[in-house]
VOVOLUM-905865 format. One record per atom (N, C-alpha, C): residue number from 1; x, y, z; atom name. Coordinates in nm, 2 decimals. Example, Ala and Ser with C-alpha at 12.3 -4.5 7.8 and 13.67 -1.06 7.14 Angstrom:
<recs>
seq	px	py	pz	atom
1	1.32	-0.57	0.78	N;
1	1.23	-0.45	0.78	CA;
1	1.32	-0.33	0.78	C;
2	1.28	-0.22	0.71	N;
2	1.37	-0.11	0.71	CA;
2	1.29	0.00	0.79	C;
</recs>
This chain:
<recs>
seq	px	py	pz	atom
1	1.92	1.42	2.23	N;
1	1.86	1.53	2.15	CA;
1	1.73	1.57	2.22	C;
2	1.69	1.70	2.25	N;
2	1.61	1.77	2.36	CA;
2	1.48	1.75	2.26	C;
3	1.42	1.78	2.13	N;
3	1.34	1.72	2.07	CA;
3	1.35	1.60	1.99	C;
4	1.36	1.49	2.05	N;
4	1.37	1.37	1.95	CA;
4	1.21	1.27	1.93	C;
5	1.13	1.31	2.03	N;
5	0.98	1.30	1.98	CA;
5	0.92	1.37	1.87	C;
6	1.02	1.45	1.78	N;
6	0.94	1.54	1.73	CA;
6	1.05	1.59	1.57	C;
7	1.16	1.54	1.59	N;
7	1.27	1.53	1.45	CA;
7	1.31	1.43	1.45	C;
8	1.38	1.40	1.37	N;
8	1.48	1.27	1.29	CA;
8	1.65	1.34	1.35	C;
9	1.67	1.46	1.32	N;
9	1.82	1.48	1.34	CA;
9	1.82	1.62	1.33	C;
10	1.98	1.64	1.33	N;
10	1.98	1.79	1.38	CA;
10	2.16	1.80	1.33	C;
11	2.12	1.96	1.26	N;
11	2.28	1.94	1.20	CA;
11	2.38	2.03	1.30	C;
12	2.48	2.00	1.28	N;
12	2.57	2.01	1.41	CA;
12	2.60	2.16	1.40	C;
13	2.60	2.25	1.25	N;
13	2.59	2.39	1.33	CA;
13	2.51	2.46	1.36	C;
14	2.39	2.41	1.39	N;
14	2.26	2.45	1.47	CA;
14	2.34	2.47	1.61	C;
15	2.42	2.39	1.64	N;
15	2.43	2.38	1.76	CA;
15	2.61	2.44	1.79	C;
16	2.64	2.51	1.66	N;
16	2.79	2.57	1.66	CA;
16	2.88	2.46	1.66	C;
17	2.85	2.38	1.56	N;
17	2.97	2.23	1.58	CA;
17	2.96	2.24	1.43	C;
18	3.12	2.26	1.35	N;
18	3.13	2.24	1.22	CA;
18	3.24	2.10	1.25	C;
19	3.14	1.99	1.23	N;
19	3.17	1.87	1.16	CA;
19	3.05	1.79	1.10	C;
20	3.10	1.69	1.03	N;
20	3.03	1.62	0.96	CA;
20	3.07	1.47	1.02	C;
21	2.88	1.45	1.12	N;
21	2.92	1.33	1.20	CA;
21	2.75	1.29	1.14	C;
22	2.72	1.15	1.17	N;
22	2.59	1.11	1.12	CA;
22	2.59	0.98	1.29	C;
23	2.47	1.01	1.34	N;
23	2.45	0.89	1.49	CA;
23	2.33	0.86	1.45	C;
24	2.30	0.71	1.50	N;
24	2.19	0.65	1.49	CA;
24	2.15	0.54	1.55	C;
25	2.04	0.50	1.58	N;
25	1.96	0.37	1.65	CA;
25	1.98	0.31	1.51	C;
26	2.02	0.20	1.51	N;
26	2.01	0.10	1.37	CA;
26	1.93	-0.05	1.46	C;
27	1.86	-0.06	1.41	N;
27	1.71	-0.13	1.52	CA;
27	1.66	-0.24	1.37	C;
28	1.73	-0.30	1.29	N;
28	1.76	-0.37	1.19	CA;
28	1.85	-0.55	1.27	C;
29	1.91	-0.54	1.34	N;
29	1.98	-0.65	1.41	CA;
29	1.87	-0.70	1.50	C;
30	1.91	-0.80	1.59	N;
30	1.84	-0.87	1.70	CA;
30	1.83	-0.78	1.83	C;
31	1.93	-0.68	1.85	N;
31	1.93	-0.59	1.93	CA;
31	1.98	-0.44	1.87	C;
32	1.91	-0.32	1.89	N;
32	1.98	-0.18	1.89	CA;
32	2.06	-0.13	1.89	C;
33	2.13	-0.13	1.79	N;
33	2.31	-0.06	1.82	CA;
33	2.28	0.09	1.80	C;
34	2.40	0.19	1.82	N;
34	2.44	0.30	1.80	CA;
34	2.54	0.29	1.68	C;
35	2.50	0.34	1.58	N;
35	2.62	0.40	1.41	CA;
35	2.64	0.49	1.46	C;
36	2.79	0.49	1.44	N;
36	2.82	0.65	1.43	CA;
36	2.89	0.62	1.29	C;
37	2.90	0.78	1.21	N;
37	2.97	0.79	1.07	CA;
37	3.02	0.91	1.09	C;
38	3.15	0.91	1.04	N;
38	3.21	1.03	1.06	CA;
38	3.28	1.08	0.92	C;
39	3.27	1.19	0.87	N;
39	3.28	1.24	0.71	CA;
39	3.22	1.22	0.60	C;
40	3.08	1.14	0.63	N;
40	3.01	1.09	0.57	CA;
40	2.99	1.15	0.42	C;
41	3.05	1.03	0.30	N;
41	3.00	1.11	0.21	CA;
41	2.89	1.03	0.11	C;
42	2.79	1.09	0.02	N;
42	2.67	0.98	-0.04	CA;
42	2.80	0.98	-0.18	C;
43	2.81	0.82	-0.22	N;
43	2.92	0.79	-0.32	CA;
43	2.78	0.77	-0.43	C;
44	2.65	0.71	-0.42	N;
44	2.53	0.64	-0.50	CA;
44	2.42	0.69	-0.45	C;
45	2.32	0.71	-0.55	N;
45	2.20	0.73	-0.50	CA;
45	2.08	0.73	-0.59	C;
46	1.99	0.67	-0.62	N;
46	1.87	0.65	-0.69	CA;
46	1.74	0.65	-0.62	C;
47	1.68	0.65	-0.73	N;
47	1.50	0.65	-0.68	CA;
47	1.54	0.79	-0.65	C;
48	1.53	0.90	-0.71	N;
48	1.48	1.08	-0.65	CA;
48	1.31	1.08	-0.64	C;
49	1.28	1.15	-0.53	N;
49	1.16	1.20	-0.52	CA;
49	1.16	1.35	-0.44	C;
50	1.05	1.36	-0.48	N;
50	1.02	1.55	-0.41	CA;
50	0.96	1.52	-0.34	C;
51	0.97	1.58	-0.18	N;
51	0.91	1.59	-0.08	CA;
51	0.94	1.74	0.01	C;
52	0.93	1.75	0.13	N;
52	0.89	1.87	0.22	CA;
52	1.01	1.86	0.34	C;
53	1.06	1.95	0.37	N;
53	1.09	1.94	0.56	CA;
53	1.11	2.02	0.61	C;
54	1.07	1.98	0.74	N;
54	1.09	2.13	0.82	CA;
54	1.24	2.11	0.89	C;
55	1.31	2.26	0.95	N;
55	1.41	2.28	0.99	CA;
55	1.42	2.35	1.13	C;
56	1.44	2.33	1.24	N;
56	1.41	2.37	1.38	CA;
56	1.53	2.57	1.33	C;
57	1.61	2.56	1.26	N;
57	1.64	2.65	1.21	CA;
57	1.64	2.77	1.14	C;
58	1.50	2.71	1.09	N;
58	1.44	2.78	0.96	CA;
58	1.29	2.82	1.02	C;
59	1.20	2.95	0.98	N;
59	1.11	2.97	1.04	CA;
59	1.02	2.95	0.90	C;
60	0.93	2.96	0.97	N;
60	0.82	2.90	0.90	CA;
60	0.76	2.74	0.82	C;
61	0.76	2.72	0.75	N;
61	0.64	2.65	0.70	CA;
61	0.76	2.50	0.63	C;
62	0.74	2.37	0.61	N;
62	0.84	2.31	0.55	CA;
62	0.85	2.30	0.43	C;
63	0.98	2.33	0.33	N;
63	1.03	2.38	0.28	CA;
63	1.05	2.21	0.12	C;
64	1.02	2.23	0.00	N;
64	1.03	2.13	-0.08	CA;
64	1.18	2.13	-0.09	C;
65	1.21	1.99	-0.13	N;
65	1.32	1.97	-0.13	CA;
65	1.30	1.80	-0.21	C;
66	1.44	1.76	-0.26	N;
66	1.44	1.60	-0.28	CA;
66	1.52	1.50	-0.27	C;
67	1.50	1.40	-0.23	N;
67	1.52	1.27	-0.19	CA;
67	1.56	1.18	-0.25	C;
68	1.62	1.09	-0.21	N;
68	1.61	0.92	-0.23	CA;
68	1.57	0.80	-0.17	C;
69	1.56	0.72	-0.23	N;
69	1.47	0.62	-0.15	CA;
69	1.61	0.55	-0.14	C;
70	1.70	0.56	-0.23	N;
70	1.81	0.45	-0.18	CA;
70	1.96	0.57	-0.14	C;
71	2.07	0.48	-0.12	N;
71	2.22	0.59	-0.10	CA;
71	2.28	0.48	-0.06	C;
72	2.44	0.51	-0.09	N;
72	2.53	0.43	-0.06	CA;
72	2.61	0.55	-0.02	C;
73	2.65	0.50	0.12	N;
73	2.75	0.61	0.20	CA;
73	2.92	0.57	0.23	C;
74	2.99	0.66	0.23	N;
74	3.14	0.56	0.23	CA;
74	3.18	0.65	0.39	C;
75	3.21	0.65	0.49	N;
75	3.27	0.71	0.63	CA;
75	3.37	0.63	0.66	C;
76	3.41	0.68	0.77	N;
76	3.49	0.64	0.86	CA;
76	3.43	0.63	0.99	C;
77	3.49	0.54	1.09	N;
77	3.40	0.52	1.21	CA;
77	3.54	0.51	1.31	C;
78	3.45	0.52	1.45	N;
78	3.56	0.55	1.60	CA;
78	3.68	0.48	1.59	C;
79	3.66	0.39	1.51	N;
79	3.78	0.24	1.56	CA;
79	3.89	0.32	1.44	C;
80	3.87	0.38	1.41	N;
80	4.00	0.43	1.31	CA;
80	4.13	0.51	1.36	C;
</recs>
């Protein structure tokens, strides 16, 4: 990712890609793996809060929006 000093992620039709994939450093183990999720859907989710973000897509200022502190995700991954 050409800004990764400076976002968390980037949605795939920013970039003309209609799927629903989720990649990540999971840096939680003894060593750094790559997740990948693919169709990712949130099945749980508690703790909501209001917070802000910005969008490399969206012009101007970041935008309120809300959150969870927790989620339970159900995907499918490569090995399938």
């Amino acid at each position: 990712m050409a800004h990764r000093e400076s976002c968390v992620g980037m949605a795939a039709n920013m970039i003309g890609v209609r799927k629903r994939i989720i990649t990540f450093i999971d840096e939680s183990g003894r060593a750094p793996t790559y997740t990948v999720m693919l169709n990712p859907e949130i099945i749980k989710k508690d703790g909501a809060y209001d917070t802000e973000e910005g969008c490399l897509s969206l012009l101007g200022s970041p935008r309120k929006c809300k959150r969870y502190k927790t989620i339970k995700v159900q995907y499918q991954t490569l090995e399938m």
